[in-house]
PDBQT receptor file of N, H, CA, C and O in Angstrom, charges set to zero:
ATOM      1  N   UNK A   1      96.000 122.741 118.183  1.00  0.00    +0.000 N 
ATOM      2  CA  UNK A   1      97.162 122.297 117.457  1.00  0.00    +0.000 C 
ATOM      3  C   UNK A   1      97.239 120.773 117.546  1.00  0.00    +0.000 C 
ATOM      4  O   UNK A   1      97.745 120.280 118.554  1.00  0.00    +0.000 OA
ATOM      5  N   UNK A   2      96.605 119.702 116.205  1.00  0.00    +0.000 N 
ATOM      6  H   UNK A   2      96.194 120.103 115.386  1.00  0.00    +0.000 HD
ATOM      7  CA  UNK A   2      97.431 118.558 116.509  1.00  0.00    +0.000 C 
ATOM      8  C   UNK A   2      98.834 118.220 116.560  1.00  0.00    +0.000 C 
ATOM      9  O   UNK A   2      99.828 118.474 115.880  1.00  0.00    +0.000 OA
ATOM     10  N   UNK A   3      98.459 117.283 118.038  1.00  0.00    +0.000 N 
ATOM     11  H   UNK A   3      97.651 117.077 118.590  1.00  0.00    +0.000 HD
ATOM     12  CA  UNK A   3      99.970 116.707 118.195  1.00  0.00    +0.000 C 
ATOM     13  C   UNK A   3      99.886 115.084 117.570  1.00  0.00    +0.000 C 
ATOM     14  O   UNK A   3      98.882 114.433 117.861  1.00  0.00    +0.000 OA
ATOM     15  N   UNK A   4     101.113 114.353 116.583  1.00  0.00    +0.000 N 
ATOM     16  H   UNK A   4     101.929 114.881 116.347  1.00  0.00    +0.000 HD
ATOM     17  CA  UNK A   4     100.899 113.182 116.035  1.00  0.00    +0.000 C 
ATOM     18  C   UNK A   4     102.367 112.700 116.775  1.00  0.00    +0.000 C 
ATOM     19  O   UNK A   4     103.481 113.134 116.483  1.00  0.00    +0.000 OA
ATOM     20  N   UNK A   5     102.001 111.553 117.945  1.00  0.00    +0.000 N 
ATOM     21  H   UNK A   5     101.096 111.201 118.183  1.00  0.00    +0.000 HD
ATOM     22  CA  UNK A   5     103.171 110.949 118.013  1.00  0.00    +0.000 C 
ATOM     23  C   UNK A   5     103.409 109.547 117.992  1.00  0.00    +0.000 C 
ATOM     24  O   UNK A   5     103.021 108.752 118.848  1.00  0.00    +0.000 OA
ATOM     25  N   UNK A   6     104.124 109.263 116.883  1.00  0.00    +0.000 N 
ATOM     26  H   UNK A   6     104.439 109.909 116.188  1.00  0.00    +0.000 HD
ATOM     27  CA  UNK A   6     104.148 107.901 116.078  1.00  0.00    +0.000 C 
ATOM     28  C   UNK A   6     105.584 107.446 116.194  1.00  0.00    +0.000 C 
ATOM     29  O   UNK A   6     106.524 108.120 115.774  1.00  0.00    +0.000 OA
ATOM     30  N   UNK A   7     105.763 105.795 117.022  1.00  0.00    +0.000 N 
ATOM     31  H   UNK A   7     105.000 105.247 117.364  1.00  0.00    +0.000 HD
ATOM     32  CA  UNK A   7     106.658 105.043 117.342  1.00  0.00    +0.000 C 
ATOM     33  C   UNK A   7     107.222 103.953 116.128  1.00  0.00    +0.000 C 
ATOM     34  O   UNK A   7     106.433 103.431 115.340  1.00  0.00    +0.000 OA
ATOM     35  N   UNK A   8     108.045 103.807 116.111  1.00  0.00    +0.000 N 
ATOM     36  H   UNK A   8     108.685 104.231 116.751  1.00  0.00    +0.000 HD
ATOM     37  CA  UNK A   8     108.186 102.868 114.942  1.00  0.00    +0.000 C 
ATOM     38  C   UNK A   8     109.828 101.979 115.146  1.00  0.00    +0.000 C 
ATOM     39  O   UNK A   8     110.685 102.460 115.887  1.00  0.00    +0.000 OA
ATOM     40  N   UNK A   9     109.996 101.051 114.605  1.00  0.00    +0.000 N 
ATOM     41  H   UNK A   9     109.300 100.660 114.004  1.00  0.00    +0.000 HD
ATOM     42  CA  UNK A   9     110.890 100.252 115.069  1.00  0.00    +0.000 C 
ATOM     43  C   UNK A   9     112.209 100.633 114.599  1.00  0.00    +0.000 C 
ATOM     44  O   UNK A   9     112.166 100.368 113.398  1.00  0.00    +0.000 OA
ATOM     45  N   UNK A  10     113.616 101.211 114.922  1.00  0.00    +0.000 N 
ATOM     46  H   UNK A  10     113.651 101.427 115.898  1.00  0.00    +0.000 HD
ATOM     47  CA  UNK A  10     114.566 101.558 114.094  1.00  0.00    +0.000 C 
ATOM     48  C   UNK A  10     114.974 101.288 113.214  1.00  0.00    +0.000 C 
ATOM     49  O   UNK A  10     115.099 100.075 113.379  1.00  0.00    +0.000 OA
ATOM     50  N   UNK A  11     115.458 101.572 111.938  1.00  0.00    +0.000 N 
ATOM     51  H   UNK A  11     115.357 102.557 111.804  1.00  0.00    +0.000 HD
ATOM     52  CA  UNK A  11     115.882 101.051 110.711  1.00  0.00    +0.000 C 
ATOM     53  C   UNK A  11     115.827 101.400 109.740  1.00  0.00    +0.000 C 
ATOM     54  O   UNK A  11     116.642 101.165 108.848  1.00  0.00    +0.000 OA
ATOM     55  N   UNK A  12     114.493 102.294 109.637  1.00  0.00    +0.000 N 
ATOM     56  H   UNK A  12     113.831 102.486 110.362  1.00  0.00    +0.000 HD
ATOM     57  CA  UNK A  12     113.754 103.642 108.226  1.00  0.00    +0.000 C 
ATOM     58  C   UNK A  12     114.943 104.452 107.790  1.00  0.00    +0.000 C 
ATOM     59  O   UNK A  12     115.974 104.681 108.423  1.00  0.00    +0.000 OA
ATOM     60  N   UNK A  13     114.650 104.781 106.769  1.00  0.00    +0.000 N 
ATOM     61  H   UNK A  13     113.813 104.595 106.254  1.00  0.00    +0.000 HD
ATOM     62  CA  UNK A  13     115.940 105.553 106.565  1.00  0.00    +0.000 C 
ATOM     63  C   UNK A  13     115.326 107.059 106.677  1.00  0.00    +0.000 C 
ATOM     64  O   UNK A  13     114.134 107.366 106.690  1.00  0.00    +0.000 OA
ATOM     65  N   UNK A  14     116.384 107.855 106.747  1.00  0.00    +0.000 N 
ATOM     66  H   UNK A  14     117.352 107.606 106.736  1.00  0.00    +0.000 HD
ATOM     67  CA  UNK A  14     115.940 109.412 106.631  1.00  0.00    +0.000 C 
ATOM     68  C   UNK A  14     115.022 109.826 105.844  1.00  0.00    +0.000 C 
ATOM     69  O   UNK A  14     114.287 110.696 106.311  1.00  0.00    +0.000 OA
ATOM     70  N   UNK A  15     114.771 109.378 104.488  1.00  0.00    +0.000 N 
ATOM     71  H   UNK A  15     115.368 108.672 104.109  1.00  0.00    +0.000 HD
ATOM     72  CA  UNK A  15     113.741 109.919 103.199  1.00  0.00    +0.000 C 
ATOM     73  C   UNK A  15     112.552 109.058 103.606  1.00  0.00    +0.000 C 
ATOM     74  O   UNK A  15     111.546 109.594 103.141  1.00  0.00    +0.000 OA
ATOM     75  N   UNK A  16     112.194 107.787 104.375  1.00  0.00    +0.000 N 
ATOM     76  H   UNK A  16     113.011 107.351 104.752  1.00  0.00    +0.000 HD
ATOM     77  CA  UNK A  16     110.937 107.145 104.661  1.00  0.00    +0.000 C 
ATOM     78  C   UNK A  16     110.462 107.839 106.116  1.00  0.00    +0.000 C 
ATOM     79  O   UNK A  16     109.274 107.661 106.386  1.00  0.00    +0.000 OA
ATOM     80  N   UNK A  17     111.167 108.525 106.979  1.00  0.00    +0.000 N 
ATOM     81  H   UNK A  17     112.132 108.670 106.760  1.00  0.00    +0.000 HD
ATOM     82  CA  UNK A  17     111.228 109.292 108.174  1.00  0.00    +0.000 C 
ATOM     83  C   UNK A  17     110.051 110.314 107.708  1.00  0.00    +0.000 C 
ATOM     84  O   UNK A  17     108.853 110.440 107.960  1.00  0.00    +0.000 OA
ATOM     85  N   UNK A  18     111.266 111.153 106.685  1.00  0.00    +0.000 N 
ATOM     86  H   UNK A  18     112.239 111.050 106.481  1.00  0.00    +0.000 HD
ATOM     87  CA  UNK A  18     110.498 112.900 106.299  1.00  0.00    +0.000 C 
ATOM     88  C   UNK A  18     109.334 112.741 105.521  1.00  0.00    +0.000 C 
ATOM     89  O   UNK A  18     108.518 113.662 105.538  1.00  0.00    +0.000 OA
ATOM     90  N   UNK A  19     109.000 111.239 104.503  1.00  0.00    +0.000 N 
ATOM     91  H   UNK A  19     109.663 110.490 104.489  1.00  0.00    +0.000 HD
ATOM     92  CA  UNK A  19     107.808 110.693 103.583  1.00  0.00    +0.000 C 
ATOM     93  C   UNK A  19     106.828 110.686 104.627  1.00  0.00    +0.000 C 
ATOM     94  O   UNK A  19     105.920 111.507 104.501  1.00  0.00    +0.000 OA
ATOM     95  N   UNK A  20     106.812 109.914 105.664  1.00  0.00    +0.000 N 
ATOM     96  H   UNK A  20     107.550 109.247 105.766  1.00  0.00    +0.000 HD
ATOM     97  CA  UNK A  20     106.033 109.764 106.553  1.00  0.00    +0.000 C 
ATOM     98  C   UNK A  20     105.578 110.767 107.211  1.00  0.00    +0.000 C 
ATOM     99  O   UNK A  20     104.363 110.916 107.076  1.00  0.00    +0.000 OA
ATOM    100  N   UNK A  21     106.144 111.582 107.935  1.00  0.00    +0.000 N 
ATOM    101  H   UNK A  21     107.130 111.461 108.045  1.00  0.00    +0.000 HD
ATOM    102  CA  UNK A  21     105.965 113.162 108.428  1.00  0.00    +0.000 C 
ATOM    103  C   UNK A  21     105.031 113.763 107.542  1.00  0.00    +0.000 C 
ATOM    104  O   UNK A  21     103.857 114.053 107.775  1.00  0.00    +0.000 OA
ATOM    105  N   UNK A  22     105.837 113.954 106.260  1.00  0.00    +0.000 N 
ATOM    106  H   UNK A  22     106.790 113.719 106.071  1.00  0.00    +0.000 HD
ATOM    107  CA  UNK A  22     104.675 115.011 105.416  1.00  0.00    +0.000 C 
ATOM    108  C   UNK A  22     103.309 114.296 105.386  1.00  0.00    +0.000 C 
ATOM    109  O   UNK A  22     102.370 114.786 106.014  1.00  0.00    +0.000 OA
ATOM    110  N   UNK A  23     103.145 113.032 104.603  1.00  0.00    +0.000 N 
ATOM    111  H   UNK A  23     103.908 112.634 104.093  1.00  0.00    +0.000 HD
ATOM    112  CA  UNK A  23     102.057 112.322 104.735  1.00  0.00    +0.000 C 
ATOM    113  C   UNK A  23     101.261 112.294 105.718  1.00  0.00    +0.000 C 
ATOM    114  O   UNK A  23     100.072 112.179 105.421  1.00  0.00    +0.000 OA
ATOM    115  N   UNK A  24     101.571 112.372 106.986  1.00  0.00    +0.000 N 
ATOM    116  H   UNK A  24     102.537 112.465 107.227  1.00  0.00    +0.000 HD
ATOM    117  CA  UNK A  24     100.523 112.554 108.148  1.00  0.00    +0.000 C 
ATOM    118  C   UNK A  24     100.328 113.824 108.100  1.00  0.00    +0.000 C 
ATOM    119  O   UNK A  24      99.136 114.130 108.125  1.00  0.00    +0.000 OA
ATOM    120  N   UNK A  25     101.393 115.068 108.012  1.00  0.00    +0.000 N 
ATOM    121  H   UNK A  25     102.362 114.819 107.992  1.00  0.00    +0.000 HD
ATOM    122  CA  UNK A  25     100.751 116.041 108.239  1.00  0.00    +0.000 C 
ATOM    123  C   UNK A  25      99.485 116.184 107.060  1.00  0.00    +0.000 C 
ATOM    124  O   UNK A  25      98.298 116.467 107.226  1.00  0.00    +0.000 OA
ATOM    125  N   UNK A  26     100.159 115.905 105.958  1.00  0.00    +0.000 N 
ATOM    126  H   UNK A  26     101.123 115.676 105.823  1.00  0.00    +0.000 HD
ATOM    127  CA  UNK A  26      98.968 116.198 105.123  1.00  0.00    +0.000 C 
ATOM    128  C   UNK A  26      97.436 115.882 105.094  1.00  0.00    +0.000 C 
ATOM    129  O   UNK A  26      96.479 116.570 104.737  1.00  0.00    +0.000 OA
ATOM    130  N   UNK A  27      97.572 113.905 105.863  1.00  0.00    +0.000 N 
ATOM    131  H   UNK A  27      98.349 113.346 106.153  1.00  0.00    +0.000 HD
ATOM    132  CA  UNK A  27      96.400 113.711 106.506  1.00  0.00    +0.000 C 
ATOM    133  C   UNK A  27      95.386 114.423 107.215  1.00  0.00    +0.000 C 
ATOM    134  O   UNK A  27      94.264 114.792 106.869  1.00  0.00    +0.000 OA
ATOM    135  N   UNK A  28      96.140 114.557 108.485  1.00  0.00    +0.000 N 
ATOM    136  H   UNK A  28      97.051 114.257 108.766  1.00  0.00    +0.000 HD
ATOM    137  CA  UNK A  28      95.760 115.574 109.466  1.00  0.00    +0.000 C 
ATOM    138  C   UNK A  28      95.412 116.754 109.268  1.00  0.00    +0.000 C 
ATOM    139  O   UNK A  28      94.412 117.235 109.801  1.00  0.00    +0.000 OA
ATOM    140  N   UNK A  29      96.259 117.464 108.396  1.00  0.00    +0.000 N 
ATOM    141  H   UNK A  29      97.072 117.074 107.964  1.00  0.00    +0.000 HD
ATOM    142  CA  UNK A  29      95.766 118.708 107.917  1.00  0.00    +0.000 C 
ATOM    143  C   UNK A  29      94.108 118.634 107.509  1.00  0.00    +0.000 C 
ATOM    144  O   UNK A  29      93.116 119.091 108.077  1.00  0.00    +0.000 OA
ATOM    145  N   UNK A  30      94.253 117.967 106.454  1.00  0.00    +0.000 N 
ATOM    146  H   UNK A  30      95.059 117.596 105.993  1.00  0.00    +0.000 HD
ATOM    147  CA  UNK A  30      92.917 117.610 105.720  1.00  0.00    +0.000 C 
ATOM    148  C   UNK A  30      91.662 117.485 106.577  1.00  0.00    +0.000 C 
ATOM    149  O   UNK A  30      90.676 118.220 106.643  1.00  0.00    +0.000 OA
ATOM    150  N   UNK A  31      92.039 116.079 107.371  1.00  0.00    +0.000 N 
ATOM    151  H   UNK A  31      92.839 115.482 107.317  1.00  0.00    +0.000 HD
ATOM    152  CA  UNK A  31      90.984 115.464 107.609  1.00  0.00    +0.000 C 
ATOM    153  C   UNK A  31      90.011 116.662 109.056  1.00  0.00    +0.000 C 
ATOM    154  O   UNK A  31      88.861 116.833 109.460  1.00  0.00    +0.000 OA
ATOM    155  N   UNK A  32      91.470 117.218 109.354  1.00  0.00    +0.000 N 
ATOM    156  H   UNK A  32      92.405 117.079 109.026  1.00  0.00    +0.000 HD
ATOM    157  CA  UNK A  32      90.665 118.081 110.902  1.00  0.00    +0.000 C 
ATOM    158  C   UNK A  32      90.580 119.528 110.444  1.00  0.00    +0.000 C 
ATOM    159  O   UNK A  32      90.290 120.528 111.100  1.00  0.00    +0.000 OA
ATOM    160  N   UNK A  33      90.931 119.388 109.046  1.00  0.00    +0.000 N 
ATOM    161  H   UNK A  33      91.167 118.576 108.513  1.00  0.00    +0.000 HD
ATOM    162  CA  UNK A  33      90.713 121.383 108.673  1.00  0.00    +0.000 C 
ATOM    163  C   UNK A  33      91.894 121.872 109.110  1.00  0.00    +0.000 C 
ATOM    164  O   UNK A  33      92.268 122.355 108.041  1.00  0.00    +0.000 OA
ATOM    165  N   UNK A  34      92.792 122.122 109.894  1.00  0.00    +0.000 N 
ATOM    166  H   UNK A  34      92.489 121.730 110.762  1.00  0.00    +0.000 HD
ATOM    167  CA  UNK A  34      93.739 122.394 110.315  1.00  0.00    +0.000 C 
ATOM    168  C   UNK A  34      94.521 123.017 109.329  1.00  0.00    +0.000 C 
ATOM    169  O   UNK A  34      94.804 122.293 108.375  1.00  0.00    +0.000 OA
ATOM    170  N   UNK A  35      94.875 123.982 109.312  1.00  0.00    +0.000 N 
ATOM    171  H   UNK A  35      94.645 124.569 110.087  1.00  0.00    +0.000 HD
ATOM    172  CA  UNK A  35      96.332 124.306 108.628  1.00  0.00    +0.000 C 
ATOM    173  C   UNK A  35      97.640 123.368 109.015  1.00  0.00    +0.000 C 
ATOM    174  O   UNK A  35      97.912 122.889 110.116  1.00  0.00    +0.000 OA
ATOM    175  N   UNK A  36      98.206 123.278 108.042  1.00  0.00    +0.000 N 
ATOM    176  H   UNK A  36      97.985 123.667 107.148  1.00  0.00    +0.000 HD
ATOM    177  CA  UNK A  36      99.624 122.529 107.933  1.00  0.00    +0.000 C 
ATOM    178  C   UNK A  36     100.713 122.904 109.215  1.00  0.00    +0.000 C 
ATOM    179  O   UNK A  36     101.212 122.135 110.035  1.00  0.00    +0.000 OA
ATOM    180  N   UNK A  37     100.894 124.500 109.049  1.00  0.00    +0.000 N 
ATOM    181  H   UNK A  37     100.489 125.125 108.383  1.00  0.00    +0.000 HD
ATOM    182  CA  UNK A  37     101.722 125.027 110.251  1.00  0.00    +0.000 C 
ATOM    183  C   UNK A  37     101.200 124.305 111.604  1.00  0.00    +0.000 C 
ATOM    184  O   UNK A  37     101.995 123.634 112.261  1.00  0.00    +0.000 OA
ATOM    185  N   UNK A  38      99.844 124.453 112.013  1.00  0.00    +0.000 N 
ATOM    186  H   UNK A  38      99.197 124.998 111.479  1.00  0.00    +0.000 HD
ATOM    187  CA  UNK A  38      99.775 123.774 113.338  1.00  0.00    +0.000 C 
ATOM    188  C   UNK A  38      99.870 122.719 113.462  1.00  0.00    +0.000 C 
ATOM    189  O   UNK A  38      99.864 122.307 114.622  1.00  0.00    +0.000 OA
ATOM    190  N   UNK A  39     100.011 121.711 112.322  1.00  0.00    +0.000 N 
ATOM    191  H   UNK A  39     100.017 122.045 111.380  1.00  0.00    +0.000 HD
ATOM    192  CA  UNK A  39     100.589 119.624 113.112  1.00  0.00    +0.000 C 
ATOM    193  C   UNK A  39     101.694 119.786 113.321  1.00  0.00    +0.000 C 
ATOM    194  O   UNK A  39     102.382 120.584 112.685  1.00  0.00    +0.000 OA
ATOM    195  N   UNK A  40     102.132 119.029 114.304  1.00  0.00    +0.000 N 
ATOM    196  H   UNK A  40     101.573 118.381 114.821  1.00  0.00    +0.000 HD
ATOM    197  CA  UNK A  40     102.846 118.402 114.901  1.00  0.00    +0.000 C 
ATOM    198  C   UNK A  40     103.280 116.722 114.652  1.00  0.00    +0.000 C 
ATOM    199  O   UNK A  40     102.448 115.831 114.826  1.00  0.00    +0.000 OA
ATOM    200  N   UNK A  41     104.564 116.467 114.264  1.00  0.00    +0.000 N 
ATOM    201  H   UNK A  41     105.240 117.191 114.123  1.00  0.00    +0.000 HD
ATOM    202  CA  UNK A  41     104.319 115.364 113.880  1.00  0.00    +0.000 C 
ATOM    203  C   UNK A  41     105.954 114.808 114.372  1.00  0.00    +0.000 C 
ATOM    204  O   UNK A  41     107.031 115.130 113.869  1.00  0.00    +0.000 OA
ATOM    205  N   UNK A  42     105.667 113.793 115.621  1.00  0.00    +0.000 N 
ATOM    206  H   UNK A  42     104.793 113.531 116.030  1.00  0.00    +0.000 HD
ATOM    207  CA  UNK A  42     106.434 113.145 116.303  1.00  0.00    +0.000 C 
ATOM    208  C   UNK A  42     106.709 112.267 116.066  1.00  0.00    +0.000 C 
ATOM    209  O   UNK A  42     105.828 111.432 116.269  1.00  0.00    +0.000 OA
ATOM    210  N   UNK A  43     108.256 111.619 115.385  1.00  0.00    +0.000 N 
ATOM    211  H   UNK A  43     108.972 112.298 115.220  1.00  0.00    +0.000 HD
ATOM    212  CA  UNK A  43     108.242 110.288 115.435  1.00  0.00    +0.000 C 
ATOM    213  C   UNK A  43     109.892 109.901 116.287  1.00  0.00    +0.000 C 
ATOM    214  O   UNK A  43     110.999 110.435 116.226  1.00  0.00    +0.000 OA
ATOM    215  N   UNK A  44     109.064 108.118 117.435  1.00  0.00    +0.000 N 
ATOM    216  H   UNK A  44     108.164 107.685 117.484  1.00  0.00    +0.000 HD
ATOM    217  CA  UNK A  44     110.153 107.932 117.760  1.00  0.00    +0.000 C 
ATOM    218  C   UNK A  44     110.823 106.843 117.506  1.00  0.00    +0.000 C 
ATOM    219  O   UNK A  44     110.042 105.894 117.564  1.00  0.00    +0.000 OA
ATOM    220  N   UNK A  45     112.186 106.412 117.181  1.00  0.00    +0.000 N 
ATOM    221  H   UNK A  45     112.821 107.183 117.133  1.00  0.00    +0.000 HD
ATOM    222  CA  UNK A  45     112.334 104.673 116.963  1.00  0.00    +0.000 C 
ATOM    223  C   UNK A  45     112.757 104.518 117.853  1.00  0.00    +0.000 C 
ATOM    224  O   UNK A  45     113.526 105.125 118.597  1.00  0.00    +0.000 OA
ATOM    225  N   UNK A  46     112.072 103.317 117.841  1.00  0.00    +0.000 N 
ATOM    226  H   UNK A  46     111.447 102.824 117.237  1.00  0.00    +0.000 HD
ATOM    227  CA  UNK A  46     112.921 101.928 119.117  1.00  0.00    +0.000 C 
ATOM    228  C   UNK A  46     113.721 101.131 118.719  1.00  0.00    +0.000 C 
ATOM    229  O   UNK A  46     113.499 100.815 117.551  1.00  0.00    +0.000 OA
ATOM    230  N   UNK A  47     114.436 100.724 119.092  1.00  0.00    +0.000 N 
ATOM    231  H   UNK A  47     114.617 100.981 120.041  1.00  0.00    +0.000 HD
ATOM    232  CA  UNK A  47     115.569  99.775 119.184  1.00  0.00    +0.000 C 
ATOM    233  C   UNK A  47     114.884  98.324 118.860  1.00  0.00    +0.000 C 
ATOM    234  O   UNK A  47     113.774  98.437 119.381  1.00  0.00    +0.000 OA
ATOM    235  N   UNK A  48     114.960  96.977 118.256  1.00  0.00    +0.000 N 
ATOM    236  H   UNK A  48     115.861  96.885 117.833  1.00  0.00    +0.000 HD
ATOM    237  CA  UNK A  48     114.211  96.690 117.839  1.00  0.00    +0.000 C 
ATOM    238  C   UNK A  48     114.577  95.217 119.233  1.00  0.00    +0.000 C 
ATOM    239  O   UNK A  48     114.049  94.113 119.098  1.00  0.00    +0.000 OA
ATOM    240  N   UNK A  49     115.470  95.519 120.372  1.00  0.00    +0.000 N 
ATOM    241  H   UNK A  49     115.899  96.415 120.483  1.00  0.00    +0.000 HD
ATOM    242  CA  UNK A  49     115.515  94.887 121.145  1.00  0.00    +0.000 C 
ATOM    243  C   UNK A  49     114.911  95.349 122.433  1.00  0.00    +0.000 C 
ATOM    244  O   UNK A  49     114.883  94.773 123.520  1.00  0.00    +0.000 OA
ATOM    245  N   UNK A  50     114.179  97.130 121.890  1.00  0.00    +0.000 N 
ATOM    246  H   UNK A  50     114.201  97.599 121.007  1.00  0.00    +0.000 HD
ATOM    247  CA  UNK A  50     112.901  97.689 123.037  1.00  0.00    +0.000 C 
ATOM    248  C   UNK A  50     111.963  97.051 122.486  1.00  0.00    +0.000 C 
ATOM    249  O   UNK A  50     111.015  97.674 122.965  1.00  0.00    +0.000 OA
ATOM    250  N   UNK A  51     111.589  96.417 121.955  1.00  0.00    +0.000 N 
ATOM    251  H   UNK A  51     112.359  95.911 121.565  1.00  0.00    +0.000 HD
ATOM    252  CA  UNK A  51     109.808  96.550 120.740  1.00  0.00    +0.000 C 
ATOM    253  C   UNK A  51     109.654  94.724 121.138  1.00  0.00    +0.000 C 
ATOM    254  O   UNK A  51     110.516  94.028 120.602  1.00  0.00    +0.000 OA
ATOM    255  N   UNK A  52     108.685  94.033 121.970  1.00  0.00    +0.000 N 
ATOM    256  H   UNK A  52     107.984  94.597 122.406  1.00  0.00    +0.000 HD
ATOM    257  CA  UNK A  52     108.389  92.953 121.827  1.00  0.00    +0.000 C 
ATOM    258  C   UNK A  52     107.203  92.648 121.316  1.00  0.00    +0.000 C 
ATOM    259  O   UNK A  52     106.408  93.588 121.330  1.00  0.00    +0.000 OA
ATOM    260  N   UNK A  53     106.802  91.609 120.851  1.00  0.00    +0.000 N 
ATOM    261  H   UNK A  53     107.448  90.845 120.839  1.00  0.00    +0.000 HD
ATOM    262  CA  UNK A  53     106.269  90.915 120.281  1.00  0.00    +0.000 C 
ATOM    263  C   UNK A  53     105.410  89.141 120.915  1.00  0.00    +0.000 C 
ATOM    264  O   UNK A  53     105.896  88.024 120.732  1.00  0.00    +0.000 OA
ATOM    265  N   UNK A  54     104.477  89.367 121.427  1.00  0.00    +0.000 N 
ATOM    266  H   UNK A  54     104.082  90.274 121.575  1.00  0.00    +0.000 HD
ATOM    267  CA  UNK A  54     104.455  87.676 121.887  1.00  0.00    +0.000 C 
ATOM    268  C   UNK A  54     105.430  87.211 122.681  1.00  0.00    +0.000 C 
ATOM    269  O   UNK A  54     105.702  86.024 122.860  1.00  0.00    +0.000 OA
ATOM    270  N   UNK A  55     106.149  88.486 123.333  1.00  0.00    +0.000 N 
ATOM    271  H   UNK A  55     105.928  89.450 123.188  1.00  0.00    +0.000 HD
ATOM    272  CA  UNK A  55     106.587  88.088 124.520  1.00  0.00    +0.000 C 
ATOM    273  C   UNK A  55     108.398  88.131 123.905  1.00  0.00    +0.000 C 
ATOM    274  O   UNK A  55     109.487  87.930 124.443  1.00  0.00    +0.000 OA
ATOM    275  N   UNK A  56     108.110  88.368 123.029  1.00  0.00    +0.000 N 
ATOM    276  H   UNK A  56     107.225  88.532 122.592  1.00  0.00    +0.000 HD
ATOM    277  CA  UNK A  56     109.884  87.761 122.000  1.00  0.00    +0.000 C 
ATOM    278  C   UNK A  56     110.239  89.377 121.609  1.00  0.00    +0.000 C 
ATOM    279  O   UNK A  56     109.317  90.102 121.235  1.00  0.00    +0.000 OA
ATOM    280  N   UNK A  57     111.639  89.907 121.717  1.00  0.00    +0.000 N 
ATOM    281  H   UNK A  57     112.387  89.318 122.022  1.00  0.00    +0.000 HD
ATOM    282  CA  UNK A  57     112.057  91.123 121.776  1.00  0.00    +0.000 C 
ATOM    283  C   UNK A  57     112.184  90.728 119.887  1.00  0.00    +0.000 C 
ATOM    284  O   UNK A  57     112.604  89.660 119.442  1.00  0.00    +0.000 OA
ATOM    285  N   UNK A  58     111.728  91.840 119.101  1.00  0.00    +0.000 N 
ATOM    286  H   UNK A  58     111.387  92.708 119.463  1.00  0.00    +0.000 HD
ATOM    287  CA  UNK A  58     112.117  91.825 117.288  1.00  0.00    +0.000 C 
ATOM    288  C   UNK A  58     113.522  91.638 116.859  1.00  0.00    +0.000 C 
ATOM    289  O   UNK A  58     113.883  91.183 115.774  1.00  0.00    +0.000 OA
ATOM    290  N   UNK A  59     114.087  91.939 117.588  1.00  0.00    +0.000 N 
ATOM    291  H   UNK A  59     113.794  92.309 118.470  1.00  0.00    +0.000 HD
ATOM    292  CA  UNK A  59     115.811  91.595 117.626  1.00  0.00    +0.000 C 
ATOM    293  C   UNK A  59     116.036  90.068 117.613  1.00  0.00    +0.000 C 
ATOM    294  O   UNK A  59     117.147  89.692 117.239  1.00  0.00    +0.000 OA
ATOM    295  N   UNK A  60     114.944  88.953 118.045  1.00  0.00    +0.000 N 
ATOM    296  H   UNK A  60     114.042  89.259 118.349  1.00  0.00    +0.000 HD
ATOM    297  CA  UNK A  60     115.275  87.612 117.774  1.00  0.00    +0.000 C 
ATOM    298  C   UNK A  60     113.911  86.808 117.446  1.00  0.00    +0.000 C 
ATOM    299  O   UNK A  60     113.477  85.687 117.712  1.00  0.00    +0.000 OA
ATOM    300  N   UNK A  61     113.387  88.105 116.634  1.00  0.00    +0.000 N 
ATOM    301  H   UNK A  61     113.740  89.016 116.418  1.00  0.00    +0.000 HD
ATOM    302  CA  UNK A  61     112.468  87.371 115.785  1.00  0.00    +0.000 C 
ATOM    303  C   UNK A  61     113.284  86.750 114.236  1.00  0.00    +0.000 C 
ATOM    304  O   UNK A  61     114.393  87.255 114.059  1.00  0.00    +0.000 OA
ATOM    305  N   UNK A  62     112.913  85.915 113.343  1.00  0.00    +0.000 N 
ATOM    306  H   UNK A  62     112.013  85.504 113.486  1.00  0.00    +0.000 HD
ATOM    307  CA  UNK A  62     113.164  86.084 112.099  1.00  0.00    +0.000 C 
ATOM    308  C   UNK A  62     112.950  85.991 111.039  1.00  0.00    +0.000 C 
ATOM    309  O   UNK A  62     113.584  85.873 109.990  1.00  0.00    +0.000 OA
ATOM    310  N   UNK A  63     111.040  86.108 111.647  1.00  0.00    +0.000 N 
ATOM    311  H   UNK A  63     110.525  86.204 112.498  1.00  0.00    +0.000 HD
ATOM    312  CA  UNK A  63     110.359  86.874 110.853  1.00  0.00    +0.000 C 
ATOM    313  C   UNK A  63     109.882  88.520 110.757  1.00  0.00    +0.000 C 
ATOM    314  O   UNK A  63     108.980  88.788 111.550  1.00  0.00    +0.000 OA
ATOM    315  N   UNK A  64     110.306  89.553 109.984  1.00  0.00    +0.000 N 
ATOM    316  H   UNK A  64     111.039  89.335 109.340  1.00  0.00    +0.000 HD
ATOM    317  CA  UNK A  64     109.788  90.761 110.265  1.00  0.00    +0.000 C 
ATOM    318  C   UNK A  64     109.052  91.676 109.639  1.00  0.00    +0.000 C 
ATOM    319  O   UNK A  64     108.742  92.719 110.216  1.00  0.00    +0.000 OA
TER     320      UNK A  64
């Protein structure tokens, strides 16, 4: 059973969340033969004052 667990910075909205989900599963499906039912597809956000960068938390970057 793949497991996909993918971090991403908070802010996505719900419909770029579930876009993303299907899209990997569909990847995954594909690429490992796998049926659809067995991926797994994990995603977690961070806070964008967990997530650094060059030492600089994304919360006081202002470029993003």
């Amino acid at each position: 059973m793949p497991i996909v667990h993918i971090q991403i910075l908070q802010g996505r909205s719900a419909d770029q969340v579930r876009e993303l989900i299907h899209n990997v599963t569909e990847t995954v499906s594909v690429t490992l033969e796998s049926p659809k039912e067995n991926v797994r597809v994990l995603v977690t956000e961070v806070p964008k004052t967990h997530w650094g960068v060059a030492g600089t938390p994304m919360s006081d970057r202002t470029i993003r």
